[in-house]
C-alpha positions in Angstrom: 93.5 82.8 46.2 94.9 80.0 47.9 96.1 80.5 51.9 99.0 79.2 53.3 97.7 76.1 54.5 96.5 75.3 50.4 92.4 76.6 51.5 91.2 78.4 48.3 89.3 81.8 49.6 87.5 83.9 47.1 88.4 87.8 46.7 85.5 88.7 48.5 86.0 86.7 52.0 89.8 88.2 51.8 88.7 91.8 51.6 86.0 91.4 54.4 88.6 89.5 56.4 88.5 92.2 59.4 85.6 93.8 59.0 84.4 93.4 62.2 86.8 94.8 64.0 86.8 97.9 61.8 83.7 98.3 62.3 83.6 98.2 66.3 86.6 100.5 66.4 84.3 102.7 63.9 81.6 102.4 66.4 84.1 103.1 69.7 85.2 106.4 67.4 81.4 107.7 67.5 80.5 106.9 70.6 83.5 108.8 71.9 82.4 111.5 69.9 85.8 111.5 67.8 84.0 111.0 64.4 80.6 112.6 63.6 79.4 108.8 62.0 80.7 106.0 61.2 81.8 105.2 57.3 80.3 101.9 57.0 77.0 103.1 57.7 76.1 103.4 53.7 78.3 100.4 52.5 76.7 97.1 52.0 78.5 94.1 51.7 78.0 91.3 49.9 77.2 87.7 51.3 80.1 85.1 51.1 79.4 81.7 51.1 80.2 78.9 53.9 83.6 77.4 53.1 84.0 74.1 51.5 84.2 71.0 53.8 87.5 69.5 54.2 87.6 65.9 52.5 90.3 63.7 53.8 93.8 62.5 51.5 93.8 58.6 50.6 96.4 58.2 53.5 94.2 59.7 56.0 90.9 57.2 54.8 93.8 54.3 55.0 94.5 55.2 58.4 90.5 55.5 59.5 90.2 51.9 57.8 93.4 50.7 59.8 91.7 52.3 63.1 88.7 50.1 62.7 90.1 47.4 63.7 89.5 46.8 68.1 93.0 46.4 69.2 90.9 44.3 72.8 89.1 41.8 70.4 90.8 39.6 68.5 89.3 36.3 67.2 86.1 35.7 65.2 83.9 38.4 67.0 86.6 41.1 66.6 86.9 40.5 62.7 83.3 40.1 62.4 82.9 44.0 63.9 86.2 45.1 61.9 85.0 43.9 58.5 81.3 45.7 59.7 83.4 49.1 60.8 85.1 49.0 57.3 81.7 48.6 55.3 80.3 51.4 56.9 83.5 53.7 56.5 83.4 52.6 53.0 79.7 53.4 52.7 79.8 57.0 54.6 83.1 57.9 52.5 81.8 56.8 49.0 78.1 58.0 49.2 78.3 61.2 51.7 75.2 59.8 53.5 74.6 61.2 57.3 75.5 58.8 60.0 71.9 58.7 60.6 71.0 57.3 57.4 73.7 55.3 57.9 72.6 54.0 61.4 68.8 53.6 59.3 70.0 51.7 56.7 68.6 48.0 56.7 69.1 45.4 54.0 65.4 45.7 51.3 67.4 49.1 50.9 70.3 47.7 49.3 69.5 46.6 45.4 72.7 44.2 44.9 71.5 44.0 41.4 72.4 47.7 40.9 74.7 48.6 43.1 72.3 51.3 44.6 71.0 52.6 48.0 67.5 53.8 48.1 67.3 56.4 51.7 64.4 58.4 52.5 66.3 61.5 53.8 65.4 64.5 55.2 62.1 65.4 54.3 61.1 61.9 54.0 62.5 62.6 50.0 63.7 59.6 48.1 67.1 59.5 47.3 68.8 56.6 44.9 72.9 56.5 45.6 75.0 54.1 43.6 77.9 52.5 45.0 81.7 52.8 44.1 83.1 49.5 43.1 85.7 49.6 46.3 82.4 50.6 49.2 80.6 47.8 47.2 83.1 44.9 47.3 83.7 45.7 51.3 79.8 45.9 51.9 79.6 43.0 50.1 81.9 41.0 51.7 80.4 42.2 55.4 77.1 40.9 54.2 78.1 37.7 52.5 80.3 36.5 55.0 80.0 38.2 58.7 76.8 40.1 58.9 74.5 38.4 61.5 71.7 36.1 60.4 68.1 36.4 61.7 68.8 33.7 64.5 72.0 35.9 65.8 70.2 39.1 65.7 66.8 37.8 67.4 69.3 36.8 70.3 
């Protein structure tokens, strides 16, 4: 079944859609001694699932990628942290990793041979990601060109 707003729902959620309050007027019939018990007392119901996470459209990612650029900075600093926001967009978008695996990442992790992401996740399990061609040619380009070298970063 899809909703009005294009959300698929499965049978089940749009038959228990309600059930709570059936239930509590149920239980407001009982206590006021109007019913003799309630009739959902020997039905179970089944368990339906969490629904699935929205995703966003290609012209929503093109406007989050427009939107890192700092409308104050301008000049080398505010392309350098531009081209770094798109790199990480790209990165969070194409591989689902947590922002704080994202925040964890450091460079040994990166196998540019590959294309691949190792993360220790949650768990401390080992998890390989591979890399889109379009999150790898903007990570790339971050680290070639505008990422900090040691000198920078010791500052």
């Amino acid at each position: 079944m899809k909703t009005e707003k294009g959300e698929i729902t499965s049978p089940v959620a749009h038959r228990q859609q309600g059930l709570p309050e059936s239930r509590a007027f149920f239980h407001w019939l009982v206590r006021r001694e109007l019913i003799a018990r309630k009739p959902f007392d020997r039905v179970t119901f089944s368990m339906v699932g969490k629904p699935l996470i929205q995703t966003f459209d290609a012209d929503e990612f093109e406007r989050l990628l427009l939107a890192c650029t700092l409308p104050h900075k301008s000049g080398p600093i505010g392309e350098r942290a531009a081209v770094r926001n798109r790199s990480n967009l790209w990165v969070l978008y194409d591989t689902g990793i947590r922002i704080s695996e994202l925040c964890g990442l450091r460079i040994p992790v990166f196998d540019r041979k590959h294309s691949m992401l190792t993360l220790i996740g949650k768990g401390s399990k080992e998890r390989r990601i591979a890399l889109g061609s379009n999150c790898l040619r903007n990570l790339l380009y971050y680290l070639d060109r505008y990422r900090p070298d040691e000198d920078e970063l010791a500052e």
